[in-house]
N, C-alpha and C positions, 0 to 999 in steps of 0.2 A: 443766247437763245431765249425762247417765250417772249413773254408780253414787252416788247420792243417795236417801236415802229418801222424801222430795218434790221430787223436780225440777219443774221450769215456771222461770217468768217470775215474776220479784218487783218490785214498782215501791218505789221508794225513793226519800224524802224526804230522808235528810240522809246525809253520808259515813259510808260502813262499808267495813270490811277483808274480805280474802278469809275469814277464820276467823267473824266474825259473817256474811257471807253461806252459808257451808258450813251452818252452826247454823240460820240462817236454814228452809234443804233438808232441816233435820230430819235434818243429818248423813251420815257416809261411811255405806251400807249393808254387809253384810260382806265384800261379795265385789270392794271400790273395791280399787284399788290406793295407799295413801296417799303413798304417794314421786314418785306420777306425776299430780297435780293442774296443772292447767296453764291460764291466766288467756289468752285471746285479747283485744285490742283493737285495732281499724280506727285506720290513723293515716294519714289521705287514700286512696292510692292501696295501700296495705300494710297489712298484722299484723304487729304484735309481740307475740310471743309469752313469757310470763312464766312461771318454773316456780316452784310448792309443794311441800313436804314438808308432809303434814298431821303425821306423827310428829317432825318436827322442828322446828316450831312450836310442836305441842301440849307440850314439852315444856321449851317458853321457847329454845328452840338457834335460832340464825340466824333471828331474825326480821323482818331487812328482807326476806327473803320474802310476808312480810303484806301486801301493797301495799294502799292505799285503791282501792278500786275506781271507772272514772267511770261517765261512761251510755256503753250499750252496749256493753263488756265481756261476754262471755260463759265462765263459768267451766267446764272441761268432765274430769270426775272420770272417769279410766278405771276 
């Protein structure tokens, strides 16, 4: 969700990373903030929250930032 050029809901069949799910949204639109990507997932009674650099990914730098994503994750692009 947020600054995505298709945000919604994607169902997914086999594991992908936060960078194929962004590509997925048809991408950051221009006014995302790329430093400020941030991966939510419910772990019981809490979130854990996980932070992206799209510029620092996209650029091969630190990419154990890429996590594989599970179900129910919600990615949310300020």
């Amino acid at each position: 969700i947020g600054k995505v050029n298709n945000p919604g809901r994607f169902a997914i069949n086999t594991e992908i990373d936060v960078l194929q799910a962004l590509a997925m949204a048809g991408g950051l639109n221009p006014f995302a903030k790329e430093k400020e990507v941030r991966i939510f997932r419910k772990a019981g009674a809490k979130t854990d929250i996980f932070m992206f650099n799209y510029d620092q990914v996209s650029l091969g730098e630190k990419l154990e930032q890429n996590i594989a994503l599970k179900r129910g994750d919600v990615i949310v692009v300020r």
